[in-house]
Wavefront OBJ file of the C-alpha trace (Angstrom):
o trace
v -0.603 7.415 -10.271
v -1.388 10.968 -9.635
v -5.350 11.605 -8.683
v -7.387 14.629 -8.990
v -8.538 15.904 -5.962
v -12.739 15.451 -7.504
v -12.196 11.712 -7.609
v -9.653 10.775 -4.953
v -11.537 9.670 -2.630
v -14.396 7.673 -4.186
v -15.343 3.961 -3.911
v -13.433 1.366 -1.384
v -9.988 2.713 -2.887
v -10.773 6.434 -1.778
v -12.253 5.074 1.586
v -8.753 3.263 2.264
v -6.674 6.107 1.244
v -8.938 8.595 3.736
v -8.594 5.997 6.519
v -5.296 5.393 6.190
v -4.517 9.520 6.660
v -6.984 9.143 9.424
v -5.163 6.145 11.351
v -1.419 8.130 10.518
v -2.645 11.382 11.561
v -4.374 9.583 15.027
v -1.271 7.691 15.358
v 1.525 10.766 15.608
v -1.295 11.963 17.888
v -1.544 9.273 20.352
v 2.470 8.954 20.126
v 2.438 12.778 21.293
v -0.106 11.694 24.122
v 2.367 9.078 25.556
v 5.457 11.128 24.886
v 3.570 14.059 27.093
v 2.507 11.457 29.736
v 5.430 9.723 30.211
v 8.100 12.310 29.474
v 6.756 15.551 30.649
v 4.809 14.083 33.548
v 1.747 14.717 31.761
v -1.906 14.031 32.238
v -3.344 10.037 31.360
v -6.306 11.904 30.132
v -4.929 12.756 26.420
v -3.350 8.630 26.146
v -7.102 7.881 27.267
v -8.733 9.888 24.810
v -6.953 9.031 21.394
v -6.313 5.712 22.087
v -9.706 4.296 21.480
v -9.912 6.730 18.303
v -6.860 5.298 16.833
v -8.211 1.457 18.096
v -10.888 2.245 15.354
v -9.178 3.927 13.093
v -6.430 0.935 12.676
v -9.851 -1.782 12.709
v -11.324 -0.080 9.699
v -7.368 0.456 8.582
v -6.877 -3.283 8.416
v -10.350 -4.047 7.082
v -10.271 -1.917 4.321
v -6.391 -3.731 3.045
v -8.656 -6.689 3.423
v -11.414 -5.508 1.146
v -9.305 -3.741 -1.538
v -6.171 -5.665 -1.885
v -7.049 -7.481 -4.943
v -8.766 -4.787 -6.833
v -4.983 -3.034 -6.054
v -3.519 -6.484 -7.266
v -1.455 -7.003 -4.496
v 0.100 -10.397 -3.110
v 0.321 -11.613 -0.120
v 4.050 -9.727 0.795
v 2.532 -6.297 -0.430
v -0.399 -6.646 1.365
v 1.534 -7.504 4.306
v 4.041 -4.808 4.140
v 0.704 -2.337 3.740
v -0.673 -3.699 7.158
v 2.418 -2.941 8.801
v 3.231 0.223 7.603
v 0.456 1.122 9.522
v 2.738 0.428 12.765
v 4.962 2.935 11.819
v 4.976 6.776 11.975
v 3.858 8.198 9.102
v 3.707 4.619 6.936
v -0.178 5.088 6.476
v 0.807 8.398 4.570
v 2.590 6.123 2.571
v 0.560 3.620 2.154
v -2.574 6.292 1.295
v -0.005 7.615 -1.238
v 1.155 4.410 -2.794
v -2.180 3.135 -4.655
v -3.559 2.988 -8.498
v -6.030 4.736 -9.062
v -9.299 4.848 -7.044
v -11.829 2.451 -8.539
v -14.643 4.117 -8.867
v -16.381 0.997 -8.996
v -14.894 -0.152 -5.691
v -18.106 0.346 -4.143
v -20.149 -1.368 -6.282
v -18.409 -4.833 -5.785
v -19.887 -7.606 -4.546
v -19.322 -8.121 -0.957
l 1 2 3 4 5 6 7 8 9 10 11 12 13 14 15 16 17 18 19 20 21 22 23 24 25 26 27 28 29 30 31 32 33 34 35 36 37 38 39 40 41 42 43 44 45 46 47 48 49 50 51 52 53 54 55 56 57 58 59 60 61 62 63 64 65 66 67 68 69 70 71 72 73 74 75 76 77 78 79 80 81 82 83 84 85 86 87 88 89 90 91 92 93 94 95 96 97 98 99 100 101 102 103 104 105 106 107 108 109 110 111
């Protein structure tokens, strides 16, 4: 399941697995921002900033599952328990880590 780095991010596969860094990484972010606003008596301004970035990063999140999960050949249960790992910390580094192998004809499929 291992991917080179040349071809691991190519076609609707690759997109997912970027995305799904993207919407982990924005998440531990935005869970900072409260964590500094609520705990520390820090400023709204950092809660106002990443949470419209992760916002989009979990729409495209959810819409690539959507677009890829049968090329993956997941069921319903997998692709549900991939959508939800997004609501925890670090489960879309798991779920960017957890796929076969990019199709690298993913982006070539019809829509």
């Amino acid at each position: 399941m291992a991917t080179t780095p040349a071809n691991s991010f190519r076609g609707l596969t690759g997109a997912f697995r970027l995305v799904a860094y993207i919407e982990a990484a924005t998440f531990l972010v935005l869970l900072a921002a409260v964590f500094v606003k609520r705990v520390l008596d820090g400023p709204e301004s950092l809660v106002s900033a990443f949470g419209p970035i992760h916002g989009v990063a979990f729409l495209v999140y959810l819409y690539l599952v959507l677009r890829i999960r049968e090329g993956q050949g997941w069921g319903l249960g997998r692709t549900i328990l991939v959508i939800l790992a997004s609501a925890v910390p670090f489960g879309g580094f798991w779920a960017g880590r957890h796929l076969t192998e990019p199709q690298l004809s993913g982006s070539s499929q019809p829509g």
